[in-house]
N, C-alpha and C positions, 0 to 999 in steps of 0.2 A: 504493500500500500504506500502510495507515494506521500511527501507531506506536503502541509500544505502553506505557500506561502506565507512568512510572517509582516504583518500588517502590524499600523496602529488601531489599536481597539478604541473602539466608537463610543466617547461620553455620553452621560444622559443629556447636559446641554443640544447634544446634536441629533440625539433621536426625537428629540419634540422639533427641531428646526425643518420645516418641508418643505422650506424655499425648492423653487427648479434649482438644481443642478447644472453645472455647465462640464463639460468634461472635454481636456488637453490628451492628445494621442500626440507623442515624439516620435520624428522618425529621422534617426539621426547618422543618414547617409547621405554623401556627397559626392560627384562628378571631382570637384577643388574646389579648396576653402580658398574662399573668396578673401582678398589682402585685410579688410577690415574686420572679418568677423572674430567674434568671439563667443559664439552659442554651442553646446557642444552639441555636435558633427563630426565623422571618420570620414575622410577619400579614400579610396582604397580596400575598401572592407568588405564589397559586394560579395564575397564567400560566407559571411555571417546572417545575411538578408532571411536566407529560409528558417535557419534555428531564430532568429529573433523574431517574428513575425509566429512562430509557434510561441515561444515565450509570451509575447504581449496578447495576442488571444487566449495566453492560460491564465495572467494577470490578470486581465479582464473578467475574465469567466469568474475565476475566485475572490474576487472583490466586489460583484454580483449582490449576494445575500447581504452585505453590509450596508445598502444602498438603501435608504426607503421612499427618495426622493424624485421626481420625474427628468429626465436628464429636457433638458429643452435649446443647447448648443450641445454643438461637438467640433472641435478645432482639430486638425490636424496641420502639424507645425513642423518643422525640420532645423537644418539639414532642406533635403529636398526631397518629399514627401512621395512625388511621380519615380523616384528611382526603383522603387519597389516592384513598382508595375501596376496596371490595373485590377489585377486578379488577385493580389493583394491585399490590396486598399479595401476592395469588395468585403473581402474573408472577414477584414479588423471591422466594417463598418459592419456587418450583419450581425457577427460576435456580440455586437453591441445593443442590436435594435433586437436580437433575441433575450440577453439578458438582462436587458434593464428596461423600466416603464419610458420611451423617448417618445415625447411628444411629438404627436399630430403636426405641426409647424414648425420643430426641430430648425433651428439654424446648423446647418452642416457646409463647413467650410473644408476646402485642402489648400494652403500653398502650395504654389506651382512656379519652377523659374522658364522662362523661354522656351531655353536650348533640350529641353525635357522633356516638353510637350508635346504632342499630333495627334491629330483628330481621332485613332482609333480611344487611345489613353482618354481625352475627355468625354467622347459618346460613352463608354466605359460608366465611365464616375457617374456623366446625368441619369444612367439610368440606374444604375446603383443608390442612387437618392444624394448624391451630393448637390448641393443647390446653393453653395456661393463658393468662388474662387478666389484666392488670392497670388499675383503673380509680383515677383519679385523684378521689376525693373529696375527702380533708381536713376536712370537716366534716358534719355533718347537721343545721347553724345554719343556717338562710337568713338568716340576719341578717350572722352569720358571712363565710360563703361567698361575700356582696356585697362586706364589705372586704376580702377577699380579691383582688378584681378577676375573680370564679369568672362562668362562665354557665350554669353548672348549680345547680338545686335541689335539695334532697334528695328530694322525690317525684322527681325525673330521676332519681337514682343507684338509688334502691330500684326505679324501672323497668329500667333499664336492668341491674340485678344479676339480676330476674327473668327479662328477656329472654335472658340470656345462658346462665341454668341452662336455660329451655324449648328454645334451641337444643342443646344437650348439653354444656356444659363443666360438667366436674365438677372445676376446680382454678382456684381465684378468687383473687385478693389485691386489698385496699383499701390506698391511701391517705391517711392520717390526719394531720393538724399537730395541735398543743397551741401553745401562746403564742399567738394570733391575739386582736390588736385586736380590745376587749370583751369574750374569753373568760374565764370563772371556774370554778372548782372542779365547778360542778354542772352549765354548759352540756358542761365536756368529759367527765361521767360519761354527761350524756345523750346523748353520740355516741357513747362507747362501746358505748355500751347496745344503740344504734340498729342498730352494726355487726356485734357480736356476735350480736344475733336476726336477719341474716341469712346468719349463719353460714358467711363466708368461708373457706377451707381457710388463708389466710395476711395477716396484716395487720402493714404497713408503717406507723410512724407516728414523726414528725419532729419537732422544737422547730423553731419557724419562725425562719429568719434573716434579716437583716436584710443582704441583700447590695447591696457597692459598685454604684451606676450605676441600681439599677431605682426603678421609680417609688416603692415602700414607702419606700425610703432619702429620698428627695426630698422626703416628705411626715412623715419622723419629726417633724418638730417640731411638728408637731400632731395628732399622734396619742398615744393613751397604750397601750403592750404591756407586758401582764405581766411584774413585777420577775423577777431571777433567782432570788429564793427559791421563788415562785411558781412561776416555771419546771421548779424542782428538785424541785416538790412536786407539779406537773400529773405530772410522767415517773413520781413513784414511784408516782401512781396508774392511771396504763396501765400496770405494771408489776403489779400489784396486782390489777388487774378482769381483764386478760389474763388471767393466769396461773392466775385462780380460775374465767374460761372454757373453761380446759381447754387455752389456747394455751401452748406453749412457748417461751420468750425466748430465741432462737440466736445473736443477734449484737444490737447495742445499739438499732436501731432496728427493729427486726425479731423477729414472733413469727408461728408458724406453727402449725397440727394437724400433730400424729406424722406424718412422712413427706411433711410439704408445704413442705419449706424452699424458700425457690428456688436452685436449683441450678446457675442461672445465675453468680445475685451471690457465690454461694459461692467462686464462680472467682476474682473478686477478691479473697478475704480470705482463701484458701489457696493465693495466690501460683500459680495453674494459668495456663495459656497460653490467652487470647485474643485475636481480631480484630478489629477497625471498621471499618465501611465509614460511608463519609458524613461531610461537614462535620464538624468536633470531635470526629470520634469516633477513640477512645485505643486502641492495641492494645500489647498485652506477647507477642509471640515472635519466632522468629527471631533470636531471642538480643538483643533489641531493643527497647526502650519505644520508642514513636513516635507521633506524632497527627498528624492532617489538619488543613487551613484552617479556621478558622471564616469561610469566606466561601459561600455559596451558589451563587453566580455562579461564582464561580475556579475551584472544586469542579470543577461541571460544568461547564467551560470545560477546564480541566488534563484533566479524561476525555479530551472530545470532539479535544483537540488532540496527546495523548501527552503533557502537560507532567507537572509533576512537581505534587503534592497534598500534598506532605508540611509541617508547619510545625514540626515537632522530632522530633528521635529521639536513642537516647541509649542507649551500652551499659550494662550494668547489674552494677556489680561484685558478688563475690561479700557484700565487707561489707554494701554499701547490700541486697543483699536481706535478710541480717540482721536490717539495724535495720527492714526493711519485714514482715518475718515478724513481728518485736513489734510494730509497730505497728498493726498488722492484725489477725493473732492475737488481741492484746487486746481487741479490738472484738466476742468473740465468748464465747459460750460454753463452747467446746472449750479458747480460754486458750493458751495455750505450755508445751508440756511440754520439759522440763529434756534429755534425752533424744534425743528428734528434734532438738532445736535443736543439739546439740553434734555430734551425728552429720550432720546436713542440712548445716552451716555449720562445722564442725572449731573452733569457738570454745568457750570455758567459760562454762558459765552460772552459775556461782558470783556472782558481784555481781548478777545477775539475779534470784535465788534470796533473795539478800540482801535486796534492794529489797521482794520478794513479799510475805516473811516478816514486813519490819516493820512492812507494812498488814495483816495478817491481823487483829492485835488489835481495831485502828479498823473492823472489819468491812468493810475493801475492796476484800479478797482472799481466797478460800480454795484450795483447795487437795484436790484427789481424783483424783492420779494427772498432773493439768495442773494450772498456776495459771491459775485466770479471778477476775477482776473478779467483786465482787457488784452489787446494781443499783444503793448508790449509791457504789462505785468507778467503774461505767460516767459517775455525773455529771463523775464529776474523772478520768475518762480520760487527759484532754490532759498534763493533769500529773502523772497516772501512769506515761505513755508516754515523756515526758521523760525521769524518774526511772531508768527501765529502759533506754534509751538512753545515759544519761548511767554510766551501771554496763557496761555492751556498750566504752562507746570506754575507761573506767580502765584 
């Protein structure tokens, strides 16, 4: 008799909680790690594809019973998700809509990069029930998109966006960076441009950074990326063309058409309960933040043996979700309202209030029923977030 994975055990806090569910699938293969990245991903590993994809369908299956909540997203994230194949993809999503209650309107998403895509792989997915896309572009520079360490082109992305509407998805989201090595003011109006006239229902776009270990870090000293003025003047202008295409700005890096927010990511910044499955990936229930290995191997070894997967977990007191609700909150649109915070959390939000009030003049805050950040408070966030924290523990 085999054993059976070791999980964290489900508090009583979280068996009375029935919020939906949102549920994170890792799929942590890659073609090349891309110069910037830093999310764990293997190149090279495609010999481990079949035992891990058995693995995560066992994970899944025995984390089942502990569930009593209806899953109503499902994220598949990478790495790059299509590497696996579409028969796959199929196996893990079915895995899922048989063992758990997944709602009727289910938002089901996969990242997808370009060079990975064609028509058989996403007729595949639509009919399999996947019903929104997300494709990693970042640029419509080929010039770009090379220092980036990218292997797609922009005619690949504009293929592959067509392919995807001819198979039936009618709910898309693009990938965009601004700061990228060589960019200037008129290359990223003309990706804007690029992306807007194909008229994705939601676009995702980042200031590139510069993280510890990857290869971009390694090679900063001879490269030149746009200063931070520039940086702060690239965002106010995808802030600017966005919003004059008719997109909505819902949280700081993220704009969508009416009614196409992703309602996945939304889980994390309204504090909602979700799961992961696979290497690195983070889950919040069960009364419980917790993540997995970032090991590949261990991973699917710890399945296949009943070992344990876990590499931290951690309860989560009442204040820290607090200071997680502003810190979160602020990231968005919606803001914090005075209100739910003091009823949500039994704290005062008077020095909160305080803090709001005395950026409203410097234009970094307003105020219409919640305080949110305007676009360029979202620049100085970080030390917005502070500001309001530092007001939460006086």
């Amino acid at each position: 008799m085999r054993k059976k994975i070791k999980t964290p055990s489900p508090s009583h806090s979280f068996t009375t909680d029935r919020r939906p569910l949102g549920m994170y699938i890792h799929i942590p293969f890659c073609r090349r790690k891309c110069d910037y990245c830093d999310f764990y991903s293997l190149a090279g590993a495609d010999e481990l594809i079949g035992r891990y994809v058995s693995a995560l369908i066992r994970h899944i299956s025995e984390a089942a019973p502990q569930i009593l909540s209806n899953v109503d997203t499902i994220y598949f994230g990478g790495g790059t998700p299509g590497l696996i194949g579409s028969r796959n993809l199929e196996s893990v999503l079915k895995t899922v809509k048989k063992k758990y209650s997944v709602t009727p309107d289910c938002e089901i998403t996969s990242e997808l990069n370009p060079e990975s895509t064609d028509k058989k792989l996403l007729s595949r997915l639509f009919r399999a029930g996947f019903n929104r896309l997300s494709f990693g572009v970042q640029s419509f520079s080929d010039s770009e998109l090379k220092k980036l360490g990218r292997l797609h082109s922009a005619s690949d992305a504009k293929r592959a966006i067509s392919e995807a509407r001819s198979a039936g998805f009618s709910n898309i989201s693009l990938d965009l960076m601004y700061g990228i090595e060589g960019q200037d003011m008129q290359s990223l109006r003309e990706s804007l441009a690029e992306a807007v006239s194909l008229a994705p229902e939601h676009i995702s776009c980042y200031g590139l950074k510069v993280e510890e270990g990857t290869p971009l870090q390694r090679r900063l000293a001879d490269i030149s990326l746009p200063d931070d003025d520039t940086q702060a003047d690239m965002y106010l202008l995808v802030c600017e063309l966005l919003r004059s295409a008719g997109y909505i700005h819902y949280e700081i890096s993220n704009w969508s058409k009416p009614g196409f927010e992703s309602r996945h990511n939304l889980k994390y910044w309204n504090l909602d309960p979700y799961i992961g499955f696979g290497p690195a990936a983070h889950s919040d229930c069960f009364g419980l933040r917790y993540s997995n290995i970032r090991d590949l191997t261990g991973y699917v070894e710890g399945i296949e043996n009943g070992g344990s997967i876990l590499d931290e977990h951690e309860e989560i007191s009442p204040g820290e979700r607090a200071a997680e609700y502003i810190m979160l909150r602020l990231r968005t649109s919606k803001g914090i309202d005075g209100e739910e915070f003091s009823r949500r959390f039994s704290l005062p939000f008077d020095g909160i209030e305080r803090v709001m009030k005395s950026l409203e003049p410097k234009q970094l805050t307003s105020f219409d029923g919640s305080w949110r950040l305007t676009d360029r408070g979202f620049l100085l966030s970080n030390s917005i977030i502070v500001m309001a924290l530092d007001a939460l523990d006086s």
